[in-house]
PDB file of the backbone (N, CA, C, O) and the ligand in Angstrom, with CONECT records:
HET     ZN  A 101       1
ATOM      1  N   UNK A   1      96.323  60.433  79.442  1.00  0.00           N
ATOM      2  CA  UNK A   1      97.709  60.882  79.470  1.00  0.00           C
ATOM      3  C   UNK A   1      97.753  62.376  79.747  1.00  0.00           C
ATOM      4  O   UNK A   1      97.070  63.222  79.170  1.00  0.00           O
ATOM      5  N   UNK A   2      98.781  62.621  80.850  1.00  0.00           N
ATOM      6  CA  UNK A   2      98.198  64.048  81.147  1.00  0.00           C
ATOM      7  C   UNK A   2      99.138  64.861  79.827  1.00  0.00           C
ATOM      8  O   UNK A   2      99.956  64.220  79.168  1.00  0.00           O
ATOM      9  N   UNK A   3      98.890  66.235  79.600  1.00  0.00           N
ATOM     10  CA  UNK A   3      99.665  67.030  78.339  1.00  0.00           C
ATOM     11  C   UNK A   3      99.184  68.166  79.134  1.00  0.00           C
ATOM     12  O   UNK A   3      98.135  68.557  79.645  1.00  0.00           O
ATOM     13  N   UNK A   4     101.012  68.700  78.957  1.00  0.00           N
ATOM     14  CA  UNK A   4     101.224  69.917  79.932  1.00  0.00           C
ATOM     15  C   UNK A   4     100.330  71.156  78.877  1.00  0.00           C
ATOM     16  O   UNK A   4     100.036  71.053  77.686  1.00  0.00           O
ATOM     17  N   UNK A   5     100.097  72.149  79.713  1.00  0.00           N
ATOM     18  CA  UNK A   5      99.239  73.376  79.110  1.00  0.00           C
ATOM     19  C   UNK A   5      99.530  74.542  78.215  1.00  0.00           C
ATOM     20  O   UNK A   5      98.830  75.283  77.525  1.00  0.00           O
ATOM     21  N   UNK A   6     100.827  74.440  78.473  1.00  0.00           N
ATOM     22  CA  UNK A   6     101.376  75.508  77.628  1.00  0.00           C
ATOM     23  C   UNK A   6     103.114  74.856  77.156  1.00  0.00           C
ATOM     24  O   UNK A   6     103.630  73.956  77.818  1.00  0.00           O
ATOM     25  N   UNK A   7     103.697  75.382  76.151  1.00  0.00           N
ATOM     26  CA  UNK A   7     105.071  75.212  75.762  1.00  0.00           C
ATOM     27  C   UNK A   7     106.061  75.620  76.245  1.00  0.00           C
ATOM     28  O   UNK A   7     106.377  76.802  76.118  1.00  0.00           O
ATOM     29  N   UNK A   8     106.771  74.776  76.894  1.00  0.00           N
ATOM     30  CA  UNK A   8     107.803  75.371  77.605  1.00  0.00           C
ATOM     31  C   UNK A   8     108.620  75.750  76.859  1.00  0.00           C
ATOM     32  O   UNK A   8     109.226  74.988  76.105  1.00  0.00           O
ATOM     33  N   UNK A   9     108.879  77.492  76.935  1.00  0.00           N
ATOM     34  CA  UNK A   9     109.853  78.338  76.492  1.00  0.00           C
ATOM     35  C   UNK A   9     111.287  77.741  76.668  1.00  0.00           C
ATOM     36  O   UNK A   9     111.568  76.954  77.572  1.00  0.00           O
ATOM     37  N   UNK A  10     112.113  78.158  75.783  1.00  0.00           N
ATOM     38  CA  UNK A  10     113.646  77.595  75.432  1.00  0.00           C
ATOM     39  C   UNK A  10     114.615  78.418  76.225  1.00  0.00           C
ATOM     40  O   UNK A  10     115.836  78.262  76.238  1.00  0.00           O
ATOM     41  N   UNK A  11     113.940  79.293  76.870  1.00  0.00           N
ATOM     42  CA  UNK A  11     114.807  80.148  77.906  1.00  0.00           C
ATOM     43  C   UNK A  11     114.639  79.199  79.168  1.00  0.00           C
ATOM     44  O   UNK A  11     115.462  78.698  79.933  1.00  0.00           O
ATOM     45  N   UNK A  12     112.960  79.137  79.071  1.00  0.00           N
ATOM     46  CA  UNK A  12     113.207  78.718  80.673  1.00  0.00           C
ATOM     47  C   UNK A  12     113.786  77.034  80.944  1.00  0.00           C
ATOM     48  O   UNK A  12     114.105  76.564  82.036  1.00  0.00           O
ATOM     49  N   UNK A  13     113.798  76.557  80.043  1.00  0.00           N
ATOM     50  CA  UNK A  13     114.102  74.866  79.862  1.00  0.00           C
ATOM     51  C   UNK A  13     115.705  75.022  79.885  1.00  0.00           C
ATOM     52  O   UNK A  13     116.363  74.346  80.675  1.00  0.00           O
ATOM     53  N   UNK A  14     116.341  75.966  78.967  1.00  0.00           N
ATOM     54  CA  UNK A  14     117.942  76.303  79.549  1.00  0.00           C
ATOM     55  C   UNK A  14     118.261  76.762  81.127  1.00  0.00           C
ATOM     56  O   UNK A  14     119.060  76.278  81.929  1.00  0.00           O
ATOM     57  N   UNK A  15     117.323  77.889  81.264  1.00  0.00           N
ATOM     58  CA  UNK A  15     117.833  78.155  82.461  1.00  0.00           C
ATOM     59  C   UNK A  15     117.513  77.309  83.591  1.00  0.00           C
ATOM     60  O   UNK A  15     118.152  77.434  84.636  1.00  0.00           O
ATOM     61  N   UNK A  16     116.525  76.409  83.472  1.00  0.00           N
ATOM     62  CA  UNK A  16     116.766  75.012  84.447  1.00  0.00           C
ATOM     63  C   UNK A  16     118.318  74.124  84.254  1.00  0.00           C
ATOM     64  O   UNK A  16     119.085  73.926  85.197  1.00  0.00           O
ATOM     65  N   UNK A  17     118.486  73.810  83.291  1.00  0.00           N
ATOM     66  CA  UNK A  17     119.665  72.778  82.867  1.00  0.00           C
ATOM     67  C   UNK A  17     120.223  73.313  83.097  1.00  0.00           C
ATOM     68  O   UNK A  17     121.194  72.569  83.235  1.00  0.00           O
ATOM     69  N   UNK A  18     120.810  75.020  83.518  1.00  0.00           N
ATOM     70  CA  UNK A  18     122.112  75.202  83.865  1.00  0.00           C
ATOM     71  C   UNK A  18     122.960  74.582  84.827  1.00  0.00           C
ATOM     72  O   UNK A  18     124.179  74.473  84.698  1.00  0.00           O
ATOM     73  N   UNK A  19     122.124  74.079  86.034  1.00  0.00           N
ATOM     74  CA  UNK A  19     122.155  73.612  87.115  1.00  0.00           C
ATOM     75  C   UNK A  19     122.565  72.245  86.996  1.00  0.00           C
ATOM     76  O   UNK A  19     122.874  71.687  88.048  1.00  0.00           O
ATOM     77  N   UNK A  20     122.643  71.461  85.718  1.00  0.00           N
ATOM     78  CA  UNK A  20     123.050  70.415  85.482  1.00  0.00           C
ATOM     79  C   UNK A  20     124.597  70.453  84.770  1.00  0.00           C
ATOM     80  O   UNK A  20     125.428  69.550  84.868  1.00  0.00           O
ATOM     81  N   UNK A  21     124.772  71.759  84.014  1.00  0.00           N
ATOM     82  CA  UNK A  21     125.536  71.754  83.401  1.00  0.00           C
ATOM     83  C   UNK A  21     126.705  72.363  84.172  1.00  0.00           C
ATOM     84  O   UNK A  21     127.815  71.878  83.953  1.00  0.00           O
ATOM     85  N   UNK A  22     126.583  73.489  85.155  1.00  0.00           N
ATOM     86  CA  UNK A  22     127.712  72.854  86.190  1.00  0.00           C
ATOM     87  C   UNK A  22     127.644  72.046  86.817  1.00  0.00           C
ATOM     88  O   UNK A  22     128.803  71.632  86.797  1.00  0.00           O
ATOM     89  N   UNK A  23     126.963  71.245  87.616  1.00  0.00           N
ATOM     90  CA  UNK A  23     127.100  69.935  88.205  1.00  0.00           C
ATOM     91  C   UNK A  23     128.063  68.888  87.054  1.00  0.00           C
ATOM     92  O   UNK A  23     128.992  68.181  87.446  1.00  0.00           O
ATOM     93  N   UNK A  24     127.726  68.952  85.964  1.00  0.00           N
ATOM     94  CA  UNK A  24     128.808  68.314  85.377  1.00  0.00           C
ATOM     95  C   UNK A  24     130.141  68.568  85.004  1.00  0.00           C
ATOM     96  O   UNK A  24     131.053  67.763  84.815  1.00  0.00           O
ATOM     97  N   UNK A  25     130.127  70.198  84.897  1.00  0.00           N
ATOM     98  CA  UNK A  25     131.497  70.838  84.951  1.00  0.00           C
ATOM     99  C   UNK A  25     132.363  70.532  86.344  1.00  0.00           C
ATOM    100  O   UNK A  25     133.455  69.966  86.402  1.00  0.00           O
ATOM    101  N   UNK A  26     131.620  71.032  87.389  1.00  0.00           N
ATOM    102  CA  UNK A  26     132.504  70.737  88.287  1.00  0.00           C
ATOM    103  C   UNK A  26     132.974  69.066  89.165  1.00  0.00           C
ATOM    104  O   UNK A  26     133.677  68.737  90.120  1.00  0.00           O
ATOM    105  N   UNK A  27     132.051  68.350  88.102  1.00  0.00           N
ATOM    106  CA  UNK A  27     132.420  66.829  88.461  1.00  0.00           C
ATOM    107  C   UNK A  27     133.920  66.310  87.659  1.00  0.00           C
ATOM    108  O   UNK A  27     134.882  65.573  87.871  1.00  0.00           O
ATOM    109  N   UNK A  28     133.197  67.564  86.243  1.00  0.00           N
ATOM    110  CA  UNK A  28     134.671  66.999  85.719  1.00  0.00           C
ATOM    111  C   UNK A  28     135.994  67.864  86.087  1.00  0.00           C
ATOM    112  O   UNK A  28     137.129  67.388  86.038  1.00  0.00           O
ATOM    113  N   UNK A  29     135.821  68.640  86.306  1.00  0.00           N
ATOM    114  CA  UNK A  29     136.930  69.413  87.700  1.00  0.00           C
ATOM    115  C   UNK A  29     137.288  67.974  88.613  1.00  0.00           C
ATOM    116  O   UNK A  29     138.218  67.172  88.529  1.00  0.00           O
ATOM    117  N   UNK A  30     136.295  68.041  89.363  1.00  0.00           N
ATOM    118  CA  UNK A  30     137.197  67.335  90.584  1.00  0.00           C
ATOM    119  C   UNK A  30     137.395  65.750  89.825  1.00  0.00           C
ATOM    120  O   UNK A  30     137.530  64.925  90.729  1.00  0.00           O
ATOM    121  N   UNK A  31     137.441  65.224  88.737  1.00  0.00           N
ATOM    122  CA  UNK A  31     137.848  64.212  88.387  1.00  0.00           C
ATOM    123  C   UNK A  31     139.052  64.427  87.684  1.00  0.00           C
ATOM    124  O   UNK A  31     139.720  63.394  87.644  1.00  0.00           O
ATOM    125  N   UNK A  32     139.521  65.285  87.175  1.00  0.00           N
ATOM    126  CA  UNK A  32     140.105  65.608  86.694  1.00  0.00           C
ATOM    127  C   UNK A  32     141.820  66.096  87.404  1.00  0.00           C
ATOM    128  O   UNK A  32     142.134  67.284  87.323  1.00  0.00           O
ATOM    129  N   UNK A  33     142.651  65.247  87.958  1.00  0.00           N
ATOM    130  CA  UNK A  33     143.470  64.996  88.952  1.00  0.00           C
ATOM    131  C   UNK A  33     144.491  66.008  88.683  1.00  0.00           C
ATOM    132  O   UNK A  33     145.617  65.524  88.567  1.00  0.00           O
ATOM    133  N   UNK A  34     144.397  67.578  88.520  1.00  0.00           N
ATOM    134  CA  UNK A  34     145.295  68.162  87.825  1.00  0.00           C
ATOM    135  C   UNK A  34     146.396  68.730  89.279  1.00  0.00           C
ATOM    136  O   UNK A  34     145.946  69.535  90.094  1.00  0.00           O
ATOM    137  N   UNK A  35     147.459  68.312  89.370  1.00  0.00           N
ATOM    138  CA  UNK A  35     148.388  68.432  90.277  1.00  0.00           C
ATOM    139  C   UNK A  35     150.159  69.404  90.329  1.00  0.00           C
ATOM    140  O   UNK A  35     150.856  69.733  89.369  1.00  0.00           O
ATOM    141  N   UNK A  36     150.354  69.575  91.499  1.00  0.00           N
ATOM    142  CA  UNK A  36     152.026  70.908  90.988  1.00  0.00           C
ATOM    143  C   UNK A  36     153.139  69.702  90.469  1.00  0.00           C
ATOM    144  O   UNK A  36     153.126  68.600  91.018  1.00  0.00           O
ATOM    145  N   UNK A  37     153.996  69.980  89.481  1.00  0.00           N
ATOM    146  CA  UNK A  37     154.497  69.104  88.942  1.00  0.00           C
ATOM    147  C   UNK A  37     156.090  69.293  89.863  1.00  0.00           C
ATOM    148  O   UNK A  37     156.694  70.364  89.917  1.00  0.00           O
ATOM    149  N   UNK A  38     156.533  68.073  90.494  1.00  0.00           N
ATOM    150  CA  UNK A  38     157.617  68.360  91.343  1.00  0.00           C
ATOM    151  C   UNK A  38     158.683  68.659  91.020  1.00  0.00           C
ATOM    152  O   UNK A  38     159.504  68.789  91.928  1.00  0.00           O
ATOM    153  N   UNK A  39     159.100  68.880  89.693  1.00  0.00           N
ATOM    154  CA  UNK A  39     160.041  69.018  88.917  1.00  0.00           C
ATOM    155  C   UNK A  39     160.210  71.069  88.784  1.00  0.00           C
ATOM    156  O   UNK A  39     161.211  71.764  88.965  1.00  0.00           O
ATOM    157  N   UNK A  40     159.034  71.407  88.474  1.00  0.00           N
ATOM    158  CA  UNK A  40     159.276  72.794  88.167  1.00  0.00           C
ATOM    159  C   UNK A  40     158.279  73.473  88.657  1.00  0.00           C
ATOM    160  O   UNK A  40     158.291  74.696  88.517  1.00  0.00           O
ATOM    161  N   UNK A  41     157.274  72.877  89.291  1.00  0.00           N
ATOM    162  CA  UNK A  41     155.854  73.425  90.290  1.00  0.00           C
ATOM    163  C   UNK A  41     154.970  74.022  89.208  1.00  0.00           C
ATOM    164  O   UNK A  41     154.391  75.041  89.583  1.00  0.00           O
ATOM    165  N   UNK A  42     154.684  73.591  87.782  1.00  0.00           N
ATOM    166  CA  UNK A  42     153.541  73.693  87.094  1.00  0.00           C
ATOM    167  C   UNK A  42     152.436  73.006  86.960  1.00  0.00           C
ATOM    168  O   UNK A  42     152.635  71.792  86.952  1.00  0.00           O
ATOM    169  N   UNK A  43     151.455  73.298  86.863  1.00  0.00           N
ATOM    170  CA  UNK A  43     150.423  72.441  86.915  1.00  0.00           C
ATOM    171  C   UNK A  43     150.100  71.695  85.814  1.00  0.00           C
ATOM    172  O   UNK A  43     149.955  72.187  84.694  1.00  0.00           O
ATOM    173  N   UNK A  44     149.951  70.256  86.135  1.00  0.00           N
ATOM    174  CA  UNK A  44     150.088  69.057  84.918  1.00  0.00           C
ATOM    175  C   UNK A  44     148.777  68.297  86.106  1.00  0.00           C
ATOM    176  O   UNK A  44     148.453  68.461  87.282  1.00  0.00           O
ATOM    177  N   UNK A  45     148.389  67.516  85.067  1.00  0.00           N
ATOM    178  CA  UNK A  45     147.521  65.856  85.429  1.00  0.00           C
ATOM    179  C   UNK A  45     148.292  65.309  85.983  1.00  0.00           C
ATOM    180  O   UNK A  45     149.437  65.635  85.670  1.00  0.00           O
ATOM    181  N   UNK A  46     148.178  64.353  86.935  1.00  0.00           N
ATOM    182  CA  UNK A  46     148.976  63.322  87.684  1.00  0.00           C
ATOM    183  C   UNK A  46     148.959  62.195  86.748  1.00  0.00           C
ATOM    184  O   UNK A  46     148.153  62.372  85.834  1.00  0.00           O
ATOM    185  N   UNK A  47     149.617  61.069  86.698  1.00  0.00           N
ATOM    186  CA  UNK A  47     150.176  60.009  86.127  1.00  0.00           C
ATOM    187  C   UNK A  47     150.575  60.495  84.876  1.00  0.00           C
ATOM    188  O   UNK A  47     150.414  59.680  83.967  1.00  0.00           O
ATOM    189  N   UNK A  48     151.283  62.122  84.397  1.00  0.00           N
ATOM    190  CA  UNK A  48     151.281  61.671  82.922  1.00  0.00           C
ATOM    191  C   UNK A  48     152.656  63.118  82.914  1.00  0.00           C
ATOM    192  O   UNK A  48     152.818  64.031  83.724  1.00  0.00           O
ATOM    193  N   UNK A  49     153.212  62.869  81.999  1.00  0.00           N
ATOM    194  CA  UNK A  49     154.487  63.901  82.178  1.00  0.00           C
ATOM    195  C   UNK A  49     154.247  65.037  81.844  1.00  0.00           C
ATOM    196  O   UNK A  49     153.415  65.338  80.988  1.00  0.00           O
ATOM    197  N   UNK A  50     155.201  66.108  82.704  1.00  0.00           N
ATOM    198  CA  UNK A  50     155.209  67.058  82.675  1.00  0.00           C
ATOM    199  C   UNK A  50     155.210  68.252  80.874  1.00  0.00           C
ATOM    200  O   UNK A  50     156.052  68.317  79.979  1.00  0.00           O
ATOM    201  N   UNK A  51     154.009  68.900  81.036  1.00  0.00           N
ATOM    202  CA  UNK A  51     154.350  69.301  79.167  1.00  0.00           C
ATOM    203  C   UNK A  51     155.281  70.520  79.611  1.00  0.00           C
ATOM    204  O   UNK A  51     155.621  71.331  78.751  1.00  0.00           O
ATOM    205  N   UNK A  52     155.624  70.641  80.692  1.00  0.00           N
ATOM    206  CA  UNK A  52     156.362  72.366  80.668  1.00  0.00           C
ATOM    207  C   UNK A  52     158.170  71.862  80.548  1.00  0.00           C
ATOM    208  O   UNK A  52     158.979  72.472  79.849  1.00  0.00           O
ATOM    209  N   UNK A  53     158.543  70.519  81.483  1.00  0.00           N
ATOM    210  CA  UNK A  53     159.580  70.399  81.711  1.00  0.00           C
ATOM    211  C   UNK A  53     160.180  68.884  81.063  1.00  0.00           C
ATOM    212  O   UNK A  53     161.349  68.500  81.101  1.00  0.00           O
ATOM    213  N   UNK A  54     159.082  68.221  80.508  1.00  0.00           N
ATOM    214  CA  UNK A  54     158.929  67.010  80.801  1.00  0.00           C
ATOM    215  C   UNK A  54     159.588  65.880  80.847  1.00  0.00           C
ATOM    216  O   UNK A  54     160.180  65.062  80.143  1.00  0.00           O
ATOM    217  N   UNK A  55     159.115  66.246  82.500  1.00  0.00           N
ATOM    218  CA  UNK A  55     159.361  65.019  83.481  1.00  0.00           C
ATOM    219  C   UNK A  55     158.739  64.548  83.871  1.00  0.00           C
ATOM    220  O   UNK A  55     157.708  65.183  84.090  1.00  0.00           O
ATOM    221  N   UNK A  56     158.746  62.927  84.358  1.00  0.00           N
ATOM    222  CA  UNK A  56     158.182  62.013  85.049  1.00  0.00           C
ATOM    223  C   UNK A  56     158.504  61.942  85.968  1.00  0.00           C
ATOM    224  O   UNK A  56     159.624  62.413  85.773  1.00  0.00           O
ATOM    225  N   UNK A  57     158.476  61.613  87.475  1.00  0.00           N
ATOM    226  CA  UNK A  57     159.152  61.215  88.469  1.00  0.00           C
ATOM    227  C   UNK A  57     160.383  61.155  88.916  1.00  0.00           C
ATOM    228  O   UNK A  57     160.939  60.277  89.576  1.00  0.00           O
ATOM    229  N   UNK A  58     160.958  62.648  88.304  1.00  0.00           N
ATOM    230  CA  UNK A  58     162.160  63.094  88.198  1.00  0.00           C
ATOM    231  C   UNK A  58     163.368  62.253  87.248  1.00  0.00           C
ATOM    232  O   UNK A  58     164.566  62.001  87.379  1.00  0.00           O
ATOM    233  N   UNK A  59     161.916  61.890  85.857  1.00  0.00           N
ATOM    234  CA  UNK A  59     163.088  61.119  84.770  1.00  0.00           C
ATOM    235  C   UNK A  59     162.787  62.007  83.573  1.00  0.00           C
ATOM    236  O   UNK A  59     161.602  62.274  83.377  1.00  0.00           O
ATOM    237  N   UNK A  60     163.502  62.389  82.932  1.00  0.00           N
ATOM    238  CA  UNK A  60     163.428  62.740  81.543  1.00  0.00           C
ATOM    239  C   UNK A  60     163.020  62.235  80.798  1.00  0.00           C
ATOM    240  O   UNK A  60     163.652  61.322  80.267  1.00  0.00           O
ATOM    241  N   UNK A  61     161.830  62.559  80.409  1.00  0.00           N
ATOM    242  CA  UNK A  61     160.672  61.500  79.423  1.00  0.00           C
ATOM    243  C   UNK A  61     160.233  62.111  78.135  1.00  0.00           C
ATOM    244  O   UNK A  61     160.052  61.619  77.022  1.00  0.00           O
ATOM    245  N   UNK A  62     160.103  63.422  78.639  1.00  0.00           N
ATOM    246  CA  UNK A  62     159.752  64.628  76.919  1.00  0.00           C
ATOM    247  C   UNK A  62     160.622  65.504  76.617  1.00  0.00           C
ATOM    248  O   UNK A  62     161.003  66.123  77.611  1.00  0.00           O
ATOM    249  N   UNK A  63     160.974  65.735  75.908  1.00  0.00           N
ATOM    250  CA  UNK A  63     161.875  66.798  75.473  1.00  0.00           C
ATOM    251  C   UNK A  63     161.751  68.482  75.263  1.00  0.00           C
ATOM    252  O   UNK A  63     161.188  69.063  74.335  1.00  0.00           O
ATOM    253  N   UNK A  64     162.300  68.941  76.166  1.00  0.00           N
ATOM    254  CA  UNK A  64     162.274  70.247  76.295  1.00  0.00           C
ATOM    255  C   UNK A  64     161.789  70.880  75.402  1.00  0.00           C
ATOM    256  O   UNK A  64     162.017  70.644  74.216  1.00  0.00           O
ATOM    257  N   UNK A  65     160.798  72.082  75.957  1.00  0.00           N
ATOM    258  CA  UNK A  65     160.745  73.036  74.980  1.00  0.00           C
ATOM    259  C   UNK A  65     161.456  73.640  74.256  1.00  0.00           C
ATOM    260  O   UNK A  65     161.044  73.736  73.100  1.00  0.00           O
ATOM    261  N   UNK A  66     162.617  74.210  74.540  1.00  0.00           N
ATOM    262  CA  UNK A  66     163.603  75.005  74.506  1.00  0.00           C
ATOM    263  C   UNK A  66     164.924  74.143  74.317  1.00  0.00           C
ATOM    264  O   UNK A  66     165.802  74.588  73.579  1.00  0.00           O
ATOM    265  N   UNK A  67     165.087  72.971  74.934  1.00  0.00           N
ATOM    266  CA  UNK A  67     166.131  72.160  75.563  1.00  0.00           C
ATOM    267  C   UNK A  67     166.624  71.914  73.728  1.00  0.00           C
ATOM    268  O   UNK A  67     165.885  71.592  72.798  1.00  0.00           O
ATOM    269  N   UNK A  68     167.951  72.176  73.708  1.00  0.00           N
ATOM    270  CA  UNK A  68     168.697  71.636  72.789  1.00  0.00           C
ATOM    271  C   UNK A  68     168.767  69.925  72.625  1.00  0.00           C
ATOM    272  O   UNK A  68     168.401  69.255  73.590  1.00  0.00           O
ATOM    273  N   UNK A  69     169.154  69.368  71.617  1.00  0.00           N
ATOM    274  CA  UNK A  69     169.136  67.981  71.325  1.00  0.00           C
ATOM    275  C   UNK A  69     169.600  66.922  72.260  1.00  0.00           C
ATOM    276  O   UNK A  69     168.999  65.864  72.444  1.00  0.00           O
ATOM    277  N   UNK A  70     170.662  67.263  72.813  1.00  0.00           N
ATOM    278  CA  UNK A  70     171.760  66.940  73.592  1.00  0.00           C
ATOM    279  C   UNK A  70     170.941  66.691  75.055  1.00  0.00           C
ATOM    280  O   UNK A  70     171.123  65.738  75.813  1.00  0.00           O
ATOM    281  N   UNK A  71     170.428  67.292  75.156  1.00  0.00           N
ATOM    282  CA  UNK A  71     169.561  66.857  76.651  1.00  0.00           C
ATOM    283  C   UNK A  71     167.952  65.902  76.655  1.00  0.00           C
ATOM    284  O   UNK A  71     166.961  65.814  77.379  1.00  0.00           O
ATOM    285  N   UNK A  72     168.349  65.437  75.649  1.00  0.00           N
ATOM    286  CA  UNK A  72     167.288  64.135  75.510  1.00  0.00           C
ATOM    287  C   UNK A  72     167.982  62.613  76.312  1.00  0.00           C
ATOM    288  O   UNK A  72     169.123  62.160  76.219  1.00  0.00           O
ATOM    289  N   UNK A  73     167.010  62.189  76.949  1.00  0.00           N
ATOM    290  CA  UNK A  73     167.456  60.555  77.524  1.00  0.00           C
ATOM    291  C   UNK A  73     166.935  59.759  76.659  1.00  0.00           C
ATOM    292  O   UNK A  73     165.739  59.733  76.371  1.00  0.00           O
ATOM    293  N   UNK A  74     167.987  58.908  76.088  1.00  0.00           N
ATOM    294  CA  UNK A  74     167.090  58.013  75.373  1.00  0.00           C
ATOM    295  C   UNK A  74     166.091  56.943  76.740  1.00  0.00           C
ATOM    296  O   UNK A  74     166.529  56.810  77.883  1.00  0.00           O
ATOM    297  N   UNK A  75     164.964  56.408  76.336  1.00  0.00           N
ATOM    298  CA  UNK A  75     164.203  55.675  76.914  1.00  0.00           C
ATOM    299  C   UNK A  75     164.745  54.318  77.074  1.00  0.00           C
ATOM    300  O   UNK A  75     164.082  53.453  77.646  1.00  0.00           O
TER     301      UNK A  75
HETATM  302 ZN    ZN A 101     157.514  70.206  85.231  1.00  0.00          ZN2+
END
């Protein structure tokens, strides 16, 4: 069984994996479907409502930050 010669240092065993560890960052970037929300042009995830304005597909689904009571739709 071969057995490597010396111990691989914890620097150099990180600074290999970095190379993995963005490869996984930026996989989860581009999986990560984050899109301009057509309602107020903030950036939200696609399929899921807006947290700035929230809207769905130009329906009132969350309730304003700010928005007084009165401008809630019921569902
Ligand atoms: Zn919005």
């Amino acid at each position: 069984m071969a057995v490597p010669k010396k111990k691989t240092a914890r620097s150099y065993s990180k600074t290999r994996y970095t190379h993995y560890e963005m490869e996984t960052q930026k996989r989860i970037l581009d999986e990560t479907n984050v899109v301009k929300c057509t309602e107020c042009g903030a950036p939200k995830r696609s399929h899921t409502a807006c947290s700035e304005c929230g809207k769905y597909r130009g329906r009132q689904v969350l309730q304003e930050k700010k928005a007084p009571e009165t401008t809630r739709v019921q569902a």
